[in-house]
MOPAC internal coordinates of N, CA, C and O (Angstrom, degrees):
PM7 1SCF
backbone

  N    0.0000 0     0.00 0     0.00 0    0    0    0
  C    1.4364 1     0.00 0     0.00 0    1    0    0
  C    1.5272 1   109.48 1     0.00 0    2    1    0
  O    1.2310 1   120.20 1   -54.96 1    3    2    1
  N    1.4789 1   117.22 1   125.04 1    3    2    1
  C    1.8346 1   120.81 1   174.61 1    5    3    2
  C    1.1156 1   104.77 1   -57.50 1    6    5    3
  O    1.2310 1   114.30 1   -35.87 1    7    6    5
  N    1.1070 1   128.41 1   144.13 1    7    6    5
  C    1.6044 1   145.49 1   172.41 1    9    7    6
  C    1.8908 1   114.16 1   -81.11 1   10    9    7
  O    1.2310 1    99.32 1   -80.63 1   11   10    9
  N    0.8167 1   154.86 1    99.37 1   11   10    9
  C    1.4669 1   143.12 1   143.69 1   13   11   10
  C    1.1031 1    91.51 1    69.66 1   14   13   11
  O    1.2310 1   122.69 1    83.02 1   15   14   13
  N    1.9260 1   112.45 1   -96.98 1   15   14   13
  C    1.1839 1   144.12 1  -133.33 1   17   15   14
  C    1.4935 1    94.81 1   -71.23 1   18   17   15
  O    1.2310 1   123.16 1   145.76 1   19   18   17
  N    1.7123 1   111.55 1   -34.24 1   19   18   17
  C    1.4609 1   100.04 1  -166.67 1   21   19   18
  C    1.7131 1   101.02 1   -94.22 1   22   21   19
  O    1.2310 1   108.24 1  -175.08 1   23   22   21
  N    0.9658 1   139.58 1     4.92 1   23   22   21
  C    1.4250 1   148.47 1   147.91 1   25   23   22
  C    1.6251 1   117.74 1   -72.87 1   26   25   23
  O    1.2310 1   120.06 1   160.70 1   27   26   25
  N    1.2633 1   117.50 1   -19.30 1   27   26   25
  C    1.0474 1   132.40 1   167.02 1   29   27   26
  C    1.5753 1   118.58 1   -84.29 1   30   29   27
  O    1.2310 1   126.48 1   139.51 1   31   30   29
  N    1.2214 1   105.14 1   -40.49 1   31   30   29
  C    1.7489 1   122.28 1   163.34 1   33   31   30
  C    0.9347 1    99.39 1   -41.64 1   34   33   31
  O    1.2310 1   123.32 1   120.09 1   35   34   33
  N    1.3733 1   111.25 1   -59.91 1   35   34   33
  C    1.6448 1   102.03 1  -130.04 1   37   35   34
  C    1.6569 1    94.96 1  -101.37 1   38   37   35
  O    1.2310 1   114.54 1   158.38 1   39   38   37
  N    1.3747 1   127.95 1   -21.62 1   39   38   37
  C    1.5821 1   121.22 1   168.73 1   41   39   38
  C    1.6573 1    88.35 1   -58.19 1   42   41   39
  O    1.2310 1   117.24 1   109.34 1   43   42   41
  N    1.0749 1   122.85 1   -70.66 1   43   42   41
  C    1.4474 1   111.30 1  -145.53 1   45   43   42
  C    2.0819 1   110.55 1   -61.99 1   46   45   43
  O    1.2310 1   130.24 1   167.40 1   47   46   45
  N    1.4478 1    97.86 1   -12.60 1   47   46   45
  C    1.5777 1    96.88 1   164.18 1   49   47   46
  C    1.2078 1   119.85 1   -70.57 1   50   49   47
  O    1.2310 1   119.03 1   141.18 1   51   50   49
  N    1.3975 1   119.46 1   -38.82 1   51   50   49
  C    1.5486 1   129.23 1  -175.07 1   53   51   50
  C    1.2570 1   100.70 1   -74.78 1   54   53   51
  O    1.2310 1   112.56 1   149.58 1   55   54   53
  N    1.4809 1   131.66 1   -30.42 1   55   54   53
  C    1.8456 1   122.04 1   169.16 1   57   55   54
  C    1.1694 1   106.84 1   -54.35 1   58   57   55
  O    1.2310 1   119.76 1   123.78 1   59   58   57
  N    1.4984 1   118.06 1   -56.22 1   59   58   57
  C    1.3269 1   123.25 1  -163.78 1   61   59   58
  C    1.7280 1   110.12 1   -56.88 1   62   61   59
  O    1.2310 1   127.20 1   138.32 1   63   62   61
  N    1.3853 1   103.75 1   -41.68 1   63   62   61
  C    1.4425 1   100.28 1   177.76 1   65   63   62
  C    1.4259 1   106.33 1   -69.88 1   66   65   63
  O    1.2310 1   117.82 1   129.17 1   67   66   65
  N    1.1868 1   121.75 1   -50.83 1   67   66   65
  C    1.6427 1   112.56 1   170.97 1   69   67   66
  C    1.5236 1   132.06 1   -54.99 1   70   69   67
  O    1.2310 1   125.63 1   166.87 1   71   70   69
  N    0.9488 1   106.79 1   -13.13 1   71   70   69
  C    1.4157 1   101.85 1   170.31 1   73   71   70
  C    1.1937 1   120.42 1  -143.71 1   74   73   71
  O    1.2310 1   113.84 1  -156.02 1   75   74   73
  N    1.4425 1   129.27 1    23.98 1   75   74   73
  C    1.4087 1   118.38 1   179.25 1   77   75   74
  C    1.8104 1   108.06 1    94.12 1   78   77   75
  O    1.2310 1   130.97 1   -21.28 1   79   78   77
  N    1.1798 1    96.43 1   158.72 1   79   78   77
  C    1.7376 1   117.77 1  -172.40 1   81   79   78
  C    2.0642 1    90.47 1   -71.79 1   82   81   79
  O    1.2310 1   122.08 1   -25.00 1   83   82   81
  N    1.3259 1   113.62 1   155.00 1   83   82   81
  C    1.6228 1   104.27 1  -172.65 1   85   83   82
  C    1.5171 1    71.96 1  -120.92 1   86   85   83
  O    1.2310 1   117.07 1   -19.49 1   87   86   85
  N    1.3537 1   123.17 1   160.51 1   87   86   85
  C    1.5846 1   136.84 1  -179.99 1   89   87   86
  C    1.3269 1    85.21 1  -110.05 1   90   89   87
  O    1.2310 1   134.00 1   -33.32 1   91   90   89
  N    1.7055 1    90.54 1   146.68 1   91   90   89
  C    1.1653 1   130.39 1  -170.83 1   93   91   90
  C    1.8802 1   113.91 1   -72.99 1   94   93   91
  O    1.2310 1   112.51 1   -38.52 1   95   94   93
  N    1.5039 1   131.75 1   141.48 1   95   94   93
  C    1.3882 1   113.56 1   157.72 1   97   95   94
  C    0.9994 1   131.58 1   -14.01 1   98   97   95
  O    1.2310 1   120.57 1   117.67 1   99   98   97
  N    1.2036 1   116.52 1   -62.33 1   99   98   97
  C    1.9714 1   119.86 1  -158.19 1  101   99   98
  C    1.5887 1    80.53 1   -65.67 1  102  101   99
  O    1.2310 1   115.15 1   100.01 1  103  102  101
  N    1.2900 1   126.81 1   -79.99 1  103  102  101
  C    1.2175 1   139.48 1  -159.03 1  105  103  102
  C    1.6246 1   112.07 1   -26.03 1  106  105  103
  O    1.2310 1   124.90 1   140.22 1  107  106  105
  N    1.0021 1   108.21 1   -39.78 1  107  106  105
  C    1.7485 1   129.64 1  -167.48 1  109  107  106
  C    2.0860 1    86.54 1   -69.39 1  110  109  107
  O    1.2310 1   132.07 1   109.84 1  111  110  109
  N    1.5574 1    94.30 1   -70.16 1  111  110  109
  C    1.4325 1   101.96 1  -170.34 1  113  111  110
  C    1.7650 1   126.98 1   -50.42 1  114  113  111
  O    1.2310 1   138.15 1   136.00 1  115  114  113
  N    1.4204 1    82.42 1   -44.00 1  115  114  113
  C    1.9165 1    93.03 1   167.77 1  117  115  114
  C    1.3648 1   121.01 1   -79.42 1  118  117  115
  O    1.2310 1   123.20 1   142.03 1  119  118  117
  N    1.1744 1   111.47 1   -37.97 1  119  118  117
  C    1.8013 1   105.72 1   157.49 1  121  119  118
  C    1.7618 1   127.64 1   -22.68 1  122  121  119
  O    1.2310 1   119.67 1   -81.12 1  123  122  121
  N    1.3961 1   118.24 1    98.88 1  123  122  121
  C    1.2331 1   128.18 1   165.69 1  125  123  122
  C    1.9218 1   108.63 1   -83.30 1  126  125  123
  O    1.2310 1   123.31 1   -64.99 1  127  126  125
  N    1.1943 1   111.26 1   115.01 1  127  126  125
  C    1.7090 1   107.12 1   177.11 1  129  127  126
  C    1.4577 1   100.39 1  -106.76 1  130  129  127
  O    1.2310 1   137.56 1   -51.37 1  131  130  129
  N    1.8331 1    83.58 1   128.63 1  131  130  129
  C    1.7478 1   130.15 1   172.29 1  133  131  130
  C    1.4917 1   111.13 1  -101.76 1  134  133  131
  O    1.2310 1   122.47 1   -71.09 1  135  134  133
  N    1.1857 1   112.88 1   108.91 1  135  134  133
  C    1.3332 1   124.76 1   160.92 1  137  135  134
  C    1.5266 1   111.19 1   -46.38 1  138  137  135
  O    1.2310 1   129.21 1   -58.48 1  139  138  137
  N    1.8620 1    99.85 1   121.52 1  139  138  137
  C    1.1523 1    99.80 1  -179.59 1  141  139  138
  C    0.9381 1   131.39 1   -79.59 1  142  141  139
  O    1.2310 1   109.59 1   -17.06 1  143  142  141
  N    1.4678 1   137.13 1   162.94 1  143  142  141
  C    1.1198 1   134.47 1  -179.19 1  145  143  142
  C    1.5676 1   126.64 1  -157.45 1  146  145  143
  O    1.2310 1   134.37 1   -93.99 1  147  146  145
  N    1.5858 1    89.82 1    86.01 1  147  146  145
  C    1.9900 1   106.17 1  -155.09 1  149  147  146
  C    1.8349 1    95.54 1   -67.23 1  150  149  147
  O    1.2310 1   129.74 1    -3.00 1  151  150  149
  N    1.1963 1    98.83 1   177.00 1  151  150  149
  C    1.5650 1   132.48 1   161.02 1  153  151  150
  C    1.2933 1   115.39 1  -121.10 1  154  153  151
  O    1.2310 1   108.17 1   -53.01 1  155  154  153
  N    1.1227 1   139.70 1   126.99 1  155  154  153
  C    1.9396 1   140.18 1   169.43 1  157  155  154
  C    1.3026 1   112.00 1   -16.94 1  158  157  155
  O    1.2310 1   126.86 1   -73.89 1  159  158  157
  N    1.5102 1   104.41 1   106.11 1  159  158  157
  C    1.4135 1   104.34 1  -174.38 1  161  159  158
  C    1.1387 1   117.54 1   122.80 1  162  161  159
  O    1.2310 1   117.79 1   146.80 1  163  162  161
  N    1.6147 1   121.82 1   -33.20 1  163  162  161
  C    1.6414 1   117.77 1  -160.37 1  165  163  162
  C    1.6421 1   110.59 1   -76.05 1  166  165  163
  O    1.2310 1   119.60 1   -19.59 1  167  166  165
  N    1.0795 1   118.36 1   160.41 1  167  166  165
  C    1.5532 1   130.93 1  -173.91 1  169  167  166
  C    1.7827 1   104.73 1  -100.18 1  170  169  167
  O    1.2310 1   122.19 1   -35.59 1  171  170  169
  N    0.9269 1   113.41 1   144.41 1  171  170  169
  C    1.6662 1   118.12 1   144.61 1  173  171  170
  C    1.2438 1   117.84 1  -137.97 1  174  173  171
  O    1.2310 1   116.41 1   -63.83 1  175  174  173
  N    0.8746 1   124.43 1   116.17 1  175  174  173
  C    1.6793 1   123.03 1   167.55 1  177  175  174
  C    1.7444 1   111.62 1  -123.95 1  178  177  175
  O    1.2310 1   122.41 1   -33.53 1  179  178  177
  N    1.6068 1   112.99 1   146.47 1  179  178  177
  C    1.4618 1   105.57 1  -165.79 1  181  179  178
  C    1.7867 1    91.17 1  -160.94 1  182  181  179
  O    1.2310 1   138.55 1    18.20 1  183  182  181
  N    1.4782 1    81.65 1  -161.80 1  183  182  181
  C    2.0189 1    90.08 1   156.87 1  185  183  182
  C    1.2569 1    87.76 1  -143.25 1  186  185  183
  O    1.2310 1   130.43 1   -23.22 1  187  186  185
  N    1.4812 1    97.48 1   156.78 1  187  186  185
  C    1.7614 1   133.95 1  -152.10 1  189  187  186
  C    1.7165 1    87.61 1   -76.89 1  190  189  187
  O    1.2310 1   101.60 1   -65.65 1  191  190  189
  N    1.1203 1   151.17 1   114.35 1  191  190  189
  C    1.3880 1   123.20 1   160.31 1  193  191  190
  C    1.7670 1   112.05 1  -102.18 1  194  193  191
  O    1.2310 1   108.01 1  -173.71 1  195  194  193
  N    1.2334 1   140.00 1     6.29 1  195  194  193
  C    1.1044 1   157.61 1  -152.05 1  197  195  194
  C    1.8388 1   109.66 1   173.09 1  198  197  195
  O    1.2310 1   131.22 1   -53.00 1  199  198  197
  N    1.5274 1    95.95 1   127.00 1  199  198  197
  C    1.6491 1   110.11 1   167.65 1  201  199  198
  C    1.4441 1    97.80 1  -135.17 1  202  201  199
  O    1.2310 1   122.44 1   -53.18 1  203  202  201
  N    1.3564 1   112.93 1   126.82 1  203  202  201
  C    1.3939 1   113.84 1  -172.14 1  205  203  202
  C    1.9810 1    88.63 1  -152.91 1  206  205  203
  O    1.2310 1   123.77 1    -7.81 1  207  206  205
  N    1.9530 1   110.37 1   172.19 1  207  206  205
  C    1.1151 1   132.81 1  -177.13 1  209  207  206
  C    1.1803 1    98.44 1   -99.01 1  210  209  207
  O    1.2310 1   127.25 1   -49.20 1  211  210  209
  N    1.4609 1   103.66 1   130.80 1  211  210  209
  C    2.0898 1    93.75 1   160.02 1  213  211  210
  C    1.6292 1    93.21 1  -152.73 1  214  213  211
  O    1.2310 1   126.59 1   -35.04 1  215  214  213
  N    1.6808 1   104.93 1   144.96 1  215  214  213
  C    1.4582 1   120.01 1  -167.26 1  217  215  214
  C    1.6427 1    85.94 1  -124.63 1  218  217  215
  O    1.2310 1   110.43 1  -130.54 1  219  218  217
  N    1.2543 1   135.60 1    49.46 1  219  218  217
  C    1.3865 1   131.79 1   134.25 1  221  219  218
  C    1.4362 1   120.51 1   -76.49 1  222  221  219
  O    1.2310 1   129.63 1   -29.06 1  223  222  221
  N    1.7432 1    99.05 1   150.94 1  223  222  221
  C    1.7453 1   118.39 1   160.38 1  225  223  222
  C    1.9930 1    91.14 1    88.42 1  226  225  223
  O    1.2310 1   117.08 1  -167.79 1  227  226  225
  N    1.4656 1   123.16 1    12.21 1  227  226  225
  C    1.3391 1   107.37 1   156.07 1  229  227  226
  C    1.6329 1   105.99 1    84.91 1  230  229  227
  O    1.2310 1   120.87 1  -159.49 1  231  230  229
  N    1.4059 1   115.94 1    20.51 1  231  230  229
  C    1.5523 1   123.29 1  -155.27 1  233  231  230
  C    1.9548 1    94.99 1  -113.11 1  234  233  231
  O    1.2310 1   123.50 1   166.00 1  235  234  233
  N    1.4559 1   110.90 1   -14.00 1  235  234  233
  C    1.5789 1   115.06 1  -165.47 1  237  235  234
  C    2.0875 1    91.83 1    72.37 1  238  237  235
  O    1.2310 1   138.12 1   -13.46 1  239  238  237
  N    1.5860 1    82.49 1   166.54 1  239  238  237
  C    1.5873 1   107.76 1   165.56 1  241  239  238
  C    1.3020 1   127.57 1   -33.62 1  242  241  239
  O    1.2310 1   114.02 1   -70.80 1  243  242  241
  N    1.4481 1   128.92 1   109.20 1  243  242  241
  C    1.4275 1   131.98 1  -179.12 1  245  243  242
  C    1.2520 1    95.37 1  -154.23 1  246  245  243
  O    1.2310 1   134.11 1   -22.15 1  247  246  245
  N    1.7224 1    90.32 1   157.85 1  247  246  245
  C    1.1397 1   113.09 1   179.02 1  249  247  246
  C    1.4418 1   127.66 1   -74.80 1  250  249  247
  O    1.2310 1   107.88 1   -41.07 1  251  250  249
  N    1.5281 1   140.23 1   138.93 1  251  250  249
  C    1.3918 1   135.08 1  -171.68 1  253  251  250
  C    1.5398 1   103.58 1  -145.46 1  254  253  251
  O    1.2310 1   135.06 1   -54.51 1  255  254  253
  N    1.4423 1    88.46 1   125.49 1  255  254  253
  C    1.7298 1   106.12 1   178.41 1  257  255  254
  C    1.1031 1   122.00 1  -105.00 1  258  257  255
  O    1.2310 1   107.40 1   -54.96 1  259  258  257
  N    1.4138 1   141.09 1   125.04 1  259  258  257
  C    1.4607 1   157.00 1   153.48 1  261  259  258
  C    1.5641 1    98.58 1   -46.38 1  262  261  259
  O    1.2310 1   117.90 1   -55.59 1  263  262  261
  N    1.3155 1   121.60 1   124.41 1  263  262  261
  C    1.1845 1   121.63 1   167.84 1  265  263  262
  C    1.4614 1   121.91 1  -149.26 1  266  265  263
  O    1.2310 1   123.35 1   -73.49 1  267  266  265
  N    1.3573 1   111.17 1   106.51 1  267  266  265
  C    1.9036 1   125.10 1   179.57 1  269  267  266
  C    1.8662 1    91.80 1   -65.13 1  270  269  267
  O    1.2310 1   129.10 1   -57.29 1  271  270  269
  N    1.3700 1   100.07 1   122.71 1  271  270  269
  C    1.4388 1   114.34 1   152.96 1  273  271  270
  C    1.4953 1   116.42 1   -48.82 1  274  273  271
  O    1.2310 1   113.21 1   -24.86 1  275  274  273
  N    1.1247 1   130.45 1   155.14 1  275  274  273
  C    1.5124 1   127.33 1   121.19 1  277  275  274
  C    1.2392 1   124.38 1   -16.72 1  278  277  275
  O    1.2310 1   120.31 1   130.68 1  279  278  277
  N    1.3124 1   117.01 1   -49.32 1  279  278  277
  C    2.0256 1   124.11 1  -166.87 1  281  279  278
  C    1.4713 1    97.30 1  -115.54 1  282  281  279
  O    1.2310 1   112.03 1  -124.07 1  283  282  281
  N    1.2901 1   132.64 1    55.93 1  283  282  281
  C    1.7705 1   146.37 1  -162.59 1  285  283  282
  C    1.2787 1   104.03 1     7.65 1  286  285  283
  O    1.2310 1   112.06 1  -117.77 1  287  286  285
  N    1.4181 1   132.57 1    62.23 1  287  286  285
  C    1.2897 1   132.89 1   155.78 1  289  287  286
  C    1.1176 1   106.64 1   -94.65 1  290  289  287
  O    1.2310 1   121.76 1   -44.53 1  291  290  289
  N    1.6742 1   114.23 1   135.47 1  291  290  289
  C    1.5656 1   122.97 1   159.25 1  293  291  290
  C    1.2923 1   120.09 1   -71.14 1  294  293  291
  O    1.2310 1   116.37 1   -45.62 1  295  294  293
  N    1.4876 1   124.51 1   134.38 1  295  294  293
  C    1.1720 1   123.15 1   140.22 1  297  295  294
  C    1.0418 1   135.86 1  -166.34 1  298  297  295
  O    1.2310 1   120.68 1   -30.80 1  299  298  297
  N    1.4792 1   116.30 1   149.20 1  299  298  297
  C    1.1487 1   117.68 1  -113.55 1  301  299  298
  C    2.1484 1    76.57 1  -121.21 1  302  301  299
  O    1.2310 1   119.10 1   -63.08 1  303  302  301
  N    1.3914 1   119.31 1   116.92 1  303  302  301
  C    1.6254 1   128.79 1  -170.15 1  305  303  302
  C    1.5268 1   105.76 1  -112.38 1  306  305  303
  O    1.2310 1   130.04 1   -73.61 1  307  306  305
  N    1.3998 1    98.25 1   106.39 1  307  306  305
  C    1.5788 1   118.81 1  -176.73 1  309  307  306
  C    1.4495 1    91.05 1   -82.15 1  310  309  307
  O    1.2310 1   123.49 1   -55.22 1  311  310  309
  N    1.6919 1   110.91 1   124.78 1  311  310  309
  C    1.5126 1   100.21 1  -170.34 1  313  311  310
  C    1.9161 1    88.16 1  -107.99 1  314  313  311
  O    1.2310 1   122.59 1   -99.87 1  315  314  313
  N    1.4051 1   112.64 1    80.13 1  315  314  313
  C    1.3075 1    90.58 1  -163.10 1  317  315  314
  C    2.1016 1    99.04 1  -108.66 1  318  317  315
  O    1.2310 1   126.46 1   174.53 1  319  318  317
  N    1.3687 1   105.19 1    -5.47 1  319  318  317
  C    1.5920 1   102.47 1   171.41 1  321  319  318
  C    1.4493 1   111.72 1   -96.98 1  322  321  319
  O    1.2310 1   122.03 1   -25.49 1  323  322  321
  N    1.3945 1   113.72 1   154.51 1  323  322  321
  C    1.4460 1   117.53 1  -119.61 1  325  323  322
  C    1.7566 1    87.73 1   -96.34 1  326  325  323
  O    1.2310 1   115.58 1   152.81 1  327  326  325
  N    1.0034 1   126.00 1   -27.19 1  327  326  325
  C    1.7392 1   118.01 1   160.54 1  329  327  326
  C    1.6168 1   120.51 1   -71.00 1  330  329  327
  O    1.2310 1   127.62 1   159.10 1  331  330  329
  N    1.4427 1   102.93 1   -20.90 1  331  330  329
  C    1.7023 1    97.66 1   164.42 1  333  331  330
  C    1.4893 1    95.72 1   -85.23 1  334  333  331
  O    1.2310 1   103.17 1   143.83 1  335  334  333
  N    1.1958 1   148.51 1   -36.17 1  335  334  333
  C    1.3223 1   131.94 1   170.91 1  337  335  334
  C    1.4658 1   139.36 1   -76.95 1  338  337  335
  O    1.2310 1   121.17 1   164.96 1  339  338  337
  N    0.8290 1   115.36 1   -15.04 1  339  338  337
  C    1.6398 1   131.21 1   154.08 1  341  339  338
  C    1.2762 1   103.24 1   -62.77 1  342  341  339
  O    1.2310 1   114.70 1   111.63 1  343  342  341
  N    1.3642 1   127.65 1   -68.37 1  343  342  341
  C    1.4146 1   131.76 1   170.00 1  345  343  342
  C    2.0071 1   119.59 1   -33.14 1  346  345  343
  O    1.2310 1   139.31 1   125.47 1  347  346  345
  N    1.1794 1    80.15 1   -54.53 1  347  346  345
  C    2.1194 1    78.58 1   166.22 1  349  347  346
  C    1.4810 1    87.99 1   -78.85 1  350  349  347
  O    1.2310 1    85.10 1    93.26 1  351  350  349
  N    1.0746 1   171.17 1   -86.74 1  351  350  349
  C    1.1842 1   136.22 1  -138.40 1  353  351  350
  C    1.5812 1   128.06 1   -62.64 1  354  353  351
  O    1.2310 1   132.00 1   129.00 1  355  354  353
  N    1.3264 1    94.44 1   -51.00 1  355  354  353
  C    1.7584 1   103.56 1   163.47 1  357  355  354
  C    1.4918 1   118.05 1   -36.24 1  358  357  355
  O    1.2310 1   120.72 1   119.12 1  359  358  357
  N    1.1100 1   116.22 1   -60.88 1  359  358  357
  C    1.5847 1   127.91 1  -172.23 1  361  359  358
  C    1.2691 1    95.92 1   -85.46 1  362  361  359
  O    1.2310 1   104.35 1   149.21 1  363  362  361
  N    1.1884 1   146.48 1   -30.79 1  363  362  361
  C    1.9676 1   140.28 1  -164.90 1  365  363  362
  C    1.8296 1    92.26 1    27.22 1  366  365  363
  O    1.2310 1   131.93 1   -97.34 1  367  366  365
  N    1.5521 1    94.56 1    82.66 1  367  366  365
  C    1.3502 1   101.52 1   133.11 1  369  367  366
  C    1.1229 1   143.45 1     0.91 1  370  369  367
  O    1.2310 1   103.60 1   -25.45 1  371  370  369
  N    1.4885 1   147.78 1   154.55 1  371  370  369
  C    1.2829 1   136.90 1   140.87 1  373  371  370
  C    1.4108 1   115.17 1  -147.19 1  374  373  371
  O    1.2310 1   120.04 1   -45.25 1  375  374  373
  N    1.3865 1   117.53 1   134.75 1  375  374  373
  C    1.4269 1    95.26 1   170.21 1  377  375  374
  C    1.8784 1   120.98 1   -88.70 1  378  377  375
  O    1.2310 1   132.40 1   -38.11 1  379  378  377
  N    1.7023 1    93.65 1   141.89 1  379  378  377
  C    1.3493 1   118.34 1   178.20 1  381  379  378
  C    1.4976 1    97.47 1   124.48 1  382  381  379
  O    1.2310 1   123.65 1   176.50 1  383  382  381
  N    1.5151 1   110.60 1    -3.50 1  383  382  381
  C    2.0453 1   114.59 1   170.81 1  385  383  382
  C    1.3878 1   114.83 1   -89.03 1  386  385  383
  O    1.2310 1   121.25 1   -41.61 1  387  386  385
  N    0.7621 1   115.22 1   138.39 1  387  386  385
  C    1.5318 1   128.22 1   173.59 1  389  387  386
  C    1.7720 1   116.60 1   -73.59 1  390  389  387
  O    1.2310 1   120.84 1   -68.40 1  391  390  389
  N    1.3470 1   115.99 1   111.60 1  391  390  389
  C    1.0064 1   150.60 1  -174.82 1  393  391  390
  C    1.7965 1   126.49 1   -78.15 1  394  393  391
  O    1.2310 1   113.91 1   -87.88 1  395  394  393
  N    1.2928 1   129.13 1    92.12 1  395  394  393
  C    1.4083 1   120.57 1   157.77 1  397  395  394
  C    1.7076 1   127.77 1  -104.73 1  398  397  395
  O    1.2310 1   127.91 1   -62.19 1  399  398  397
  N    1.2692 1   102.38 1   117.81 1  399  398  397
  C    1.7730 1    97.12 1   166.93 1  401  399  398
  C    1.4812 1   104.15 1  -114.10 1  402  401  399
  O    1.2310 1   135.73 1   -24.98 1  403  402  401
  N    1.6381 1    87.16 1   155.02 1  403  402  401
  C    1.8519 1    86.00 1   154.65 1  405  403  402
  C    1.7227 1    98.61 1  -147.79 1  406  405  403
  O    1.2310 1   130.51 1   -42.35 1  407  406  405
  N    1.1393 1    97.32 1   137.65 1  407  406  405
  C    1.2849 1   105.31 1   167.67 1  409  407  406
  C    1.5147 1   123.80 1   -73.06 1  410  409  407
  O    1.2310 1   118.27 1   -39.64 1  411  410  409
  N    1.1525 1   120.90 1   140.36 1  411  410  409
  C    1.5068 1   121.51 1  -162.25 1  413  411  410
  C    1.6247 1   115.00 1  -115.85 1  414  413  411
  O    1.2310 1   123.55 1   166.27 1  415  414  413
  N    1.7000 1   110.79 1   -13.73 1  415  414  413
  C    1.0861 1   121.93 1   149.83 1  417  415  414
  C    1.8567 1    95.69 1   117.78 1  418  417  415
  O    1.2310 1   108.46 1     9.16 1  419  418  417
  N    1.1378 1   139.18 1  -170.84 1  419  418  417
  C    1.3739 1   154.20 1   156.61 1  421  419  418
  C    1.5177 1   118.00 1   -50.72 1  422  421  419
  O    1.2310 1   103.11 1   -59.34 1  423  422  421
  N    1.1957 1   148.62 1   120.66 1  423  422  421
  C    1.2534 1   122.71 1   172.30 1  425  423  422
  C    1.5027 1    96.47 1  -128.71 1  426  425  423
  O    1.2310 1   116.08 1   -41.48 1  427  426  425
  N    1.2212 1   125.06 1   138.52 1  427  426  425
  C    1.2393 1   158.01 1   177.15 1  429  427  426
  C    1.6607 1   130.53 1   -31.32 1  430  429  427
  O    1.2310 1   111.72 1   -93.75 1  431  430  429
  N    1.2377 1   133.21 1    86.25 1  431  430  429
  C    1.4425 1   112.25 1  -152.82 1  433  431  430
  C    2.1558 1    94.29 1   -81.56 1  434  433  431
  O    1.2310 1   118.27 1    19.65 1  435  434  433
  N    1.3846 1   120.90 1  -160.35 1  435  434  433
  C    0.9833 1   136.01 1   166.77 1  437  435  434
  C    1.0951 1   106.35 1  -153.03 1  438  437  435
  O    1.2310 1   124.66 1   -41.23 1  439  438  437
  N    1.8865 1   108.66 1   138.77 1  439  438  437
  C    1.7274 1   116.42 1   163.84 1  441  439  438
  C    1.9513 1    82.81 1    84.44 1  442  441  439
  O    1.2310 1   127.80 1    13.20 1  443  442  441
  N    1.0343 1   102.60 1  -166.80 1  443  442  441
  C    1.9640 1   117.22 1  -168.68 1  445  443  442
  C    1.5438 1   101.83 1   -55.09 1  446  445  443
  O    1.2310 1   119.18 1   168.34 1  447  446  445
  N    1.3685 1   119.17 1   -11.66 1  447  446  445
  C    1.6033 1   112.89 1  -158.38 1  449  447  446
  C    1.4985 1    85.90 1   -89.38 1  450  449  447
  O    1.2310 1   117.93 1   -51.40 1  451  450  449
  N    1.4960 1   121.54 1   128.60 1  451  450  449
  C    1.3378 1   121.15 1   165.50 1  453  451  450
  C    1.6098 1   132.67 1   -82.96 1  454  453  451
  O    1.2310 1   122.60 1   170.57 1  455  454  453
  N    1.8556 1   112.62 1    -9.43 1  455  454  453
  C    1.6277 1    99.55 1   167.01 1  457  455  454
  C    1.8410 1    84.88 1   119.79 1  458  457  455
  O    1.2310 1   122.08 1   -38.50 1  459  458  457
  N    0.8692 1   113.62 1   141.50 1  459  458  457
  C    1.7866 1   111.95 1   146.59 1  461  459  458
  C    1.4504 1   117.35 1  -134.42 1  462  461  459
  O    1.2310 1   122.28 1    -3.59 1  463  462  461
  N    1.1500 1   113.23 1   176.41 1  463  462  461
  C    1.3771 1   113.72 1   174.80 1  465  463  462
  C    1.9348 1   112.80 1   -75.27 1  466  465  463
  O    1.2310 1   122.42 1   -49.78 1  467  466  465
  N    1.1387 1   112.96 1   130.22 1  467  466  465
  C    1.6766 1   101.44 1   171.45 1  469  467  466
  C    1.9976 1   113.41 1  -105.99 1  470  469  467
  O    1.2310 1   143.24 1    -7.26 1  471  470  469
  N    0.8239 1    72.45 1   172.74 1  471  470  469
  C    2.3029 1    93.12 1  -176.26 1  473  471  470
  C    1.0664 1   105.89 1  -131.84 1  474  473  471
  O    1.2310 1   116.03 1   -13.13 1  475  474  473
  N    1.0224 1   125.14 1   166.87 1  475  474  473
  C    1.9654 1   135.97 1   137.31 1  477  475  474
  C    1.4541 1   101.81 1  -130.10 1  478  477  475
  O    1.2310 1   127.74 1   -46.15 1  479  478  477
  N    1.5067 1   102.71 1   133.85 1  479  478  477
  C    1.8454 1   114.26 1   177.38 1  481  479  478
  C    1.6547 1    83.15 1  -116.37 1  482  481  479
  O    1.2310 1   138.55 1    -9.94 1  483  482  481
  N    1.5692 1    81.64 1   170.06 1  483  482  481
  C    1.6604 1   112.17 1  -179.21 1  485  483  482
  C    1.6426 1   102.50 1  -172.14 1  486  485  483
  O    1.2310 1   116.43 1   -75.70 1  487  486  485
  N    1.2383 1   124.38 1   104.30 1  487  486  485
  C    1.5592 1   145.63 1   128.38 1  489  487  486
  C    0.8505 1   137.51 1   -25.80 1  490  489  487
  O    1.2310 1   106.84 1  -110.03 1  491  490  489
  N    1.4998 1   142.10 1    69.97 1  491  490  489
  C    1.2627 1   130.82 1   179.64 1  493  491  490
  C    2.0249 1   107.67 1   -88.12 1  494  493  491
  O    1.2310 1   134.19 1   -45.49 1  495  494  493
  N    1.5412 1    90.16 1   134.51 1  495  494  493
  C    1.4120 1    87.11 1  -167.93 1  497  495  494
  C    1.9884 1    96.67 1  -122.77 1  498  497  495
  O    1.2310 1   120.10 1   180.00 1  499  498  497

């Protein structure tokens, strides 16, 4: 018969597999967040530690996420173009969820439509 502790093990292994590695204190505390700033293609994946509003840089109200790397990098994802923001709304975030974007780069409009930038998010909760 498992004891407590090893029922306790072993839920908290199956979190970990379900949702990603959780960063540690120090990590949280020493974390300086850098606004990201991908190229076509780049990855971020983290956990959410902060979802907050910010109406800087002349963009109106968007959403901006605090996000601990995997390797304790901050960064800090101004969701202020309008497929990274639909995307935090679609999914509603949370912090302590595990987080993937990738940026997909600019794509091109034709005729008056000028193009926007696209993403793909994914939530693991």
């Amino acid at each position: 018969m498992a004891s407590n502790a090893d029922e306790v093990a072993a839920a908290r292994a199956a979190m970990h597999d379900a949702i990603g590695p959780q960063p540690d204190m120090d990590a949280i505390l020493d974390a300086t967040f850098e606004g990201w700033q991908p190229k076509p293609g780049d990855k971020l994946t983290g956990t959410i530690l902060t979802r907050s509003t910010s109406d800087a840089g002349g963009y109106g109200s968007y959403p901006l996420l605090e996000i601990l790397t995997d390797d304790g990098q901050g960064i800090a994802l101004h969701c202020f173009h309008t497929v990274l923001k639909t995307a935090v709304e679609r999914w509603d975030p949370k912090p302590g969820e595990y987080v993937g974007v990738k940026y997909l780069g600019k794509l091109e409009g034709r005729g008056s439509f000028e193009g926007y930038e696209d993403y793909r998010m994914v939530v693991r909760r």
